[in-house]
N, C-alpha and C positions, 0 to 999 in steps of 0.2 A: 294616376298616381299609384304608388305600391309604396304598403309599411315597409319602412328598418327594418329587417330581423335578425333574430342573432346566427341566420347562415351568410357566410360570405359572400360578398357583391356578385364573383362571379356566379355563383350558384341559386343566388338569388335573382338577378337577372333572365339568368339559362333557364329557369323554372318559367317567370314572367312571358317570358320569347316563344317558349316551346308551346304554353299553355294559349299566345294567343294565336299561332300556327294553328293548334288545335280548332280552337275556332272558326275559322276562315274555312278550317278540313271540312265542318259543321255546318257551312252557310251560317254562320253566327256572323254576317259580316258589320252589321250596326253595331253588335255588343263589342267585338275586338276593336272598332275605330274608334268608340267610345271611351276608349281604356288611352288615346293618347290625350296628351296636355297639352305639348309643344306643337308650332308645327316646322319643317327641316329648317335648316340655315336657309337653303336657298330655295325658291318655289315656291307653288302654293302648299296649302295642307294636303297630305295625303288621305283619301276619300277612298271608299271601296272601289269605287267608279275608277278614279286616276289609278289605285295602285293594279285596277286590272289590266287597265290600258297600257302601262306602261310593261306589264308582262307580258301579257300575248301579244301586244301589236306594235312594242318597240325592239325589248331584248330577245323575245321569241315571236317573231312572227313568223309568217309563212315564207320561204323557204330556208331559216335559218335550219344547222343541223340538228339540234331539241326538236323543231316543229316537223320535221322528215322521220325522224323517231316515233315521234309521239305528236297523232294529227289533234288531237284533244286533250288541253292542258286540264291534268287535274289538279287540284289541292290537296292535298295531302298531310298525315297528321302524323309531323315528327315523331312522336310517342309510339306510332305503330310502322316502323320503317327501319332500315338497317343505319348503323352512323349516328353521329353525333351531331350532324351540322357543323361542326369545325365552329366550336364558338372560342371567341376571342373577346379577351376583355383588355382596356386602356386606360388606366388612369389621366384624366385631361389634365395637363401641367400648369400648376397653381392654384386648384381648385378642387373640392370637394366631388366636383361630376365624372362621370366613366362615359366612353364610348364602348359598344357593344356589335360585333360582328356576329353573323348567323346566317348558315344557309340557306337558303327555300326550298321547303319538301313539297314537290310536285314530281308528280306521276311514282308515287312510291318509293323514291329515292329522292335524294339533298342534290337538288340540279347545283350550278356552275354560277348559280344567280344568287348573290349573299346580300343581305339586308342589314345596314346599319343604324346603328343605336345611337340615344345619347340617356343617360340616367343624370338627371340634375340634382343636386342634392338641395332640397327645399325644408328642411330639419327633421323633423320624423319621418318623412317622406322623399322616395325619388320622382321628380316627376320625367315624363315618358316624351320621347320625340321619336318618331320612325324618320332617321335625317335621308337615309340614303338607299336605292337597288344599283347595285353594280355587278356588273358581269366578268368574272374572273376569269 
C-alpha cells in the first residue's frame, strides 16, 4: 500500500514504480514483492520467481533480439539510466482507481518490455497490483 500524498497520482505513482525497479536493481527482491496487495486480474500472483521467468524465458529468451544483444539480463535501476520509462497514467472509468504503465530498465536502458499497474483506491491509501508485462 502507499500513503495519499499531496503530490499528484501521476507522480506519486512514478515515484512508487521507479523506487520498486530500484529495488529488484538491489536484489531487494522479497522487499519489492512485498510492497504489492493485489494480485493481477488474470493469473497467479506475481512472485520474484514468476516475474523472472516470465522475462528471461518468455519475453526475452534466448534467441529473441534483447537476448542476441544482451546474452545476460540485467536489472537495472531506473533512477541511474537515461529516459523516463514512458510512464502513463489512466484514470479507470467510474472509479476512484489508476492504471499505471512503465518500462522495464534492464541492461541500463528502459527495454521494449513495459509493466503494468493498478493503483486502487482503498481511502488514505492505494493499494498496489503488478496486473501485467507486455512487449511493445
Amino acid at each position: 500500500m502507499i500513503r495519499k500524498e499531496e503530490k499528484s497520482p501521476d507522480k506519486l505513482f512514478e515515484q512508487f514504480v521507479s523506487i520498486w525497479f530500484e529495488l529488484i536493481s538491489q536484489g531487494r527482491w522479497d522487499e519489492a514483492f512485498a510492497q504489492l496487495d493485489l494480485p493481477p486480474t488474470y493469473g497467479s500472483c506475481y512472485t520474484p520467481e514468476r516475474f523472472r521467468d516470465e522475462i528471461e524465458n518468455d519475453h526475452f529468451c534466448e534467441g529473441t533480439i534483447f537476448r542476441k544483444q544482451h546474452l545476460k539480463i540485467v536489472y537495472s535501476n531506473p533512477n541511474e539510466i537515461m529516459g523516463d520509462g514512458r510512464p502513463s497514467l489512466y484514470p479507470i472509468d467510474g472509479t476512484s482507481d489508476y492504471s499505471f504503465e512503465y518500462d522495464i530498465p534492464l541492461n541500463n536502458e528502459f527495454s521494449d518490455l513495459t509493466s503494468g499497474w493498478e493503483f486502487i483506491d482503498a481511502g488514505e491509501v492505494y493499494k498496489v497490483k503488478l496486473d501485467f508485462l507486455h512487449l511493445l
